[in-house]
N, C-alpha and C positions, 0 to 999 in steps of 0.2 A: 261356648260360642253362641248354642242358639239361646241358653239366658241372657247374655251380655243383648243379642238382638232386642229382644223383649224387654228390659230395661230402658233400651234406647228409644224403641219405637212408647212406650207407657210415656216417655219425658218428653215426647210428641206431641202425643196426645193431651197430657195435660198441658201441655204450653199453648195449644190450639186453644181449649177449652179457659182458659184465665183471659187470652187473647178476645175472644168472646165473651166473655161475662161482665165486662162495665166497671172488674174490682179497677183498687185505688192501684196507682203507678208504684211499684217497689226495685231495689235496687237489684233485683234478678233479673229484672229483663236488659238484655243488651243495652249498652250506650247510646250507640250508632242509629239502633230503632225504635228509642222509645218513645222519643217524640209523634214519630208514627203510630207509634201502639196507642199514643192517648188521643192524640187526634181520633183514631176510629172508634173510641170507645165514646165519644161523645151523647150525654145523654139526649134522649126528649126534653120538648118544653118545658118549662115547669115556670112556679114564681118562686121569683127570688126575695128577700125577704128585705124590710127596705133597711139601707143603712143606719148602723145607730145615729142616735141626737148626740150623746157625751161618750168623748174617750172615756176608756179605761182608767182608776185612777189608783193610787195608792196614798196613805196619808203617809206624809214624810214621818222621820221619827224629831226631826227640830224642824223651826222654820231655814226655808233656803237660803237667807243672809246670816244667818247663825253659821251655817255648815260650810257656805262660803269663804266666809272668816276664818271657819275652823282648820281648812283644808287649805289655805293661802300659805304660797311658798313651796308646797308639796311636790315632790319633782320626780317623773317617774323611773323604773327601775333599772338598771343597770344592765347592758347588754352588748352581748358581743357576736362577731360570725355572722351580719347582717347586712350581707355582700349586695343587694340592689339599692342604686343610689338612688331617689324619693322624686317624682316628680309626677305631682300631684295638678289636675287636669278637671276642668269644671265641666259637667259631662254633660249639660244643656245648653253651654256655649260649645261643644263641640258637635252636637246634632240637637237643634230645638224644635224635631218631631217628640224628642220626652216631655213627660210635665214633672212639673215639684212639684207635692205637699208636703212640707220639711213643718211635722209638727212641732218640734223641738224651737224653732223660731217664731212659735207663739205658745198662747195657755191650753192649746189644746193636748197636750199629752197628757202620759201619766202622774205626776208631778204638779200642772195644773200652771205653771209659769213659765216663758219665755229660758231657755238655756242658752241657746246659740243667736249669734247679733244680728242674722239675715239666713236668709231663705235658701241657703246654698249646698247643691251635692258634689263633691269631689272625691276624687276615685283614684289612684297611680296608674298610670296611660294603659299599662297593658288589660288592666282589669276595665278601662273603661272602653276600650276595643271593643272586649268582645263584650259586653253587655252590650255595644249597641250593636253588634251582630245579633243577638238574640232578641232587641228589637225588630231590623229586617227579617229574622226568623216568623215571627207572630204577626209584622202588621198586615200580610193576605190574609189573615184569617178575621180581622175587624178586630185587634186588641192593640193598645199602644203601652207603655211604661210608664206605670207614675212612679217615680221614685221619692221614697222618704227620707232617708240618711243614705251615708256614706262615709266619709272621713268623718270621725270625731277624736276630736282633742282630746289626751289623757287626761287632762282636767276634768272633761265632762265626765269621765268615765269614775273618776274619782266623786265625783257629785254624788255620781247616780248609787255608788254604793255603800256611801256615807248617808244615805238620805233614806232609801227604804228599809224597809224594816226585816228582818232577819231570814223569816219566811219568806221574801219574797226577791230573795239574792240568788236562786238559780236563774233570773231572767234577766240579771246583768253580770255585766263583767268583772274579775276580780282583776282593781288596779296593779295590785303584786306581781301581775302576770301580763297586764297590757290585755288588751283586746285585738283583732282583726280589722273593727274599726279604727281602734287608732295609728293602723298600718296602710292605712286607705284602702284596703282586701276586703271590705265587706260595704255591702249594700243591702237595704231593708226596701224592699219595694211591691206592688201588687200591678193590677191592670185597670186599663179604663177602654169603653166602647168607644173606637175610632169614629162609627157614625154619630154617635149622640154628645160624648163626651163625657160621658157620667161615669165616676167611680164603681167599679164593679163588684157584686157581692163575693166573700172568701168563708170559708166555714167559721171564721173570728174577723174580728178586725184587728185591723194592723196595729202593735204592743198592746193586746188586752196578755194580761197575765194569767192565762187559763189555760188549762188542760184540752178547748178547743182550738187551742194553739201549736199546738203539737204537729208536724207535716204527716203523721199517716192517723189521725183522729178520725174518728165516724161522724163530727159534729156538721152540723151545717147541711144543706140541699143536696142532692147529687150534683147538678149543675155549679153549684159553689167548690163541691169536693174534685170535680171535673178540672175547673179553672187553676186550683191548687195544684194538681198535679202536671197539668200542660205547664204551668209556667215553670216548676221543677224540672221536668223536661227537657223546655230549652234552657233554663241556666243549665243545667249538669251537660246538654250538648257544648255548652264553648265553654268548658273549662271550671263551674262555680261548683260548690258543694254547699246544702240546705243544713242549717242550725237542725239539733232532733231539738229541740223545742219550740221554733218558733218557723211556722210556714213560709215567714214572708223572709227571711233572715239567710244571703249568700253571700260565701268561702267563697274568693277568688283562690285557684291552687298554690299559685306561688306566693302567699299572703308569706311566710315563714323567712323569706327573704328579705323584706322590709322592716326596719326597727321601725318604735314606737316612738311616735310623736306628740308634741305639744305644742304644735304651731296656732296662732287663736288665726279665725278664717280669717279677718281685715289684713293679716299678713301673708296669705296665700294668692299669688298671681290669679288674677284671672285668664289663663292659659285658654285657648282651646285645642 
């Protein structure tokens, strides 16, 4: 009994002591508090470093109308026991406290050209609940939602990994398998300063294909390392789960219930 005491009281202590020290947010601490635990862990001032000039990029392995062609007709895979029925929800026309920057609707991604026909995030309603609860969660503290994707079409997903090059297929979907995105369960997004409005620095930027992409990487400011984890924070308070590869990248939980879609957006309602 008095070792069991001493056991307990040492996971005391060190849980005080991590609580104190500024480390990065990990999935040991409570659900319920860890929002709270990173909030207080907030660092000092510091500078932040300024945003890149150029995405990230990758050279395709053909050009994008080559592999377009190549992949026309392609239809994705076969699925069953995919009990929630799709009702896909534009989550800026449902609260336009968020902003876009849907790079994928211009040449600024990885890829270098225009994929998707407009500028639009869609979500399946319950995942776009609570992401804008976890909006209201963050804007007292002066951060708002930029969101980058969300729903993509199995096509694109098909593009995307027909197009880079072998190495660098852990950072996309494999179409055989569908993705999250193309269940409308996933959203790529970061933060921007409510008073200024500027995109806010993250230890990477949003799709670089690097190892300081990863959510518990040392890269980047404290204060950037900071921001990454608060926003993990409140996504995993309502419900989302973070890619381990990519900081900015969240699982809605009940993504597994939604089949895979190919709806292209100009045929998606603009719900709100």
């Amino acid at each position: 009994m008095l070792a069991m005491h001493r056991v307990l009281l040492f996971v005391a202590l060190l849980l005080l002591a991590c609580a104190q020290s500024g480390g990065r947010f990990t999935n040991t601490l409570p659900s319920g508090d860890a929002f709270d635990v990173v909030l207080a862990r907030r660092p000092g001032p510091g500078d932040d470093p300024p945003p890149p000039t150029e995405p990230f990029r990758v050279t395709p392995v053909a050009p994008i109308e080559e592999i377009r062609c190549r992949i026309d007709g392609a239809k994705p895979p076969p699925e069953t026991g995919r009990d929630a029925p799709p009702e896909l929800v534009d989550v800026a026309r449902l609260d336009p406290r968020v902003r876009l920057d849907v790079r994928y609707a211009t040449d600024r991604n990885f890829l270098g050209v225009p994929v998707y026909p407009e500028g639009r995030v869609l979500l399946q309603r319950p995942a776009a609940e609570a992401l804008l609860r976890v909006r209201a969660r963050l804007e007292p503290y002066g951060f708002g939602l930029l969101l980058h994707d969300g729903y993509r079409p199995w096509r694109i997903t098909k593009l995307f990994w027909e197009a880079v090059p072998p190495e660098s297929r852990s950072f996309v979907a494999d179409p055989s398998r569908g993705s999250r995105h193309n269940r409308g369960c996933a959203i790529d997004l970061s933060l921007f300063d409510l008073k200024s409005g500027r995109p806010l620095p993250f230890p990477s930027d949003y799709d670089a294909f690097t190892e300081a992409a990863h959510p518990d990487s040392n890269a980047g400011t404290p204060l950037a390392r900071w921001r990454r984890d608060l926003l993990r924070a409140a996504m995993e308070a309502e419900g989302f789960h973070v890619n381990t590869r990519e900081w900015w990248h969240f699982d809605y939980e009940s993504w597994e219930r939604y089949p895979i879609l190919d709806i292209p957006f100009d045929a998606v309602p603009a719900l709100p």
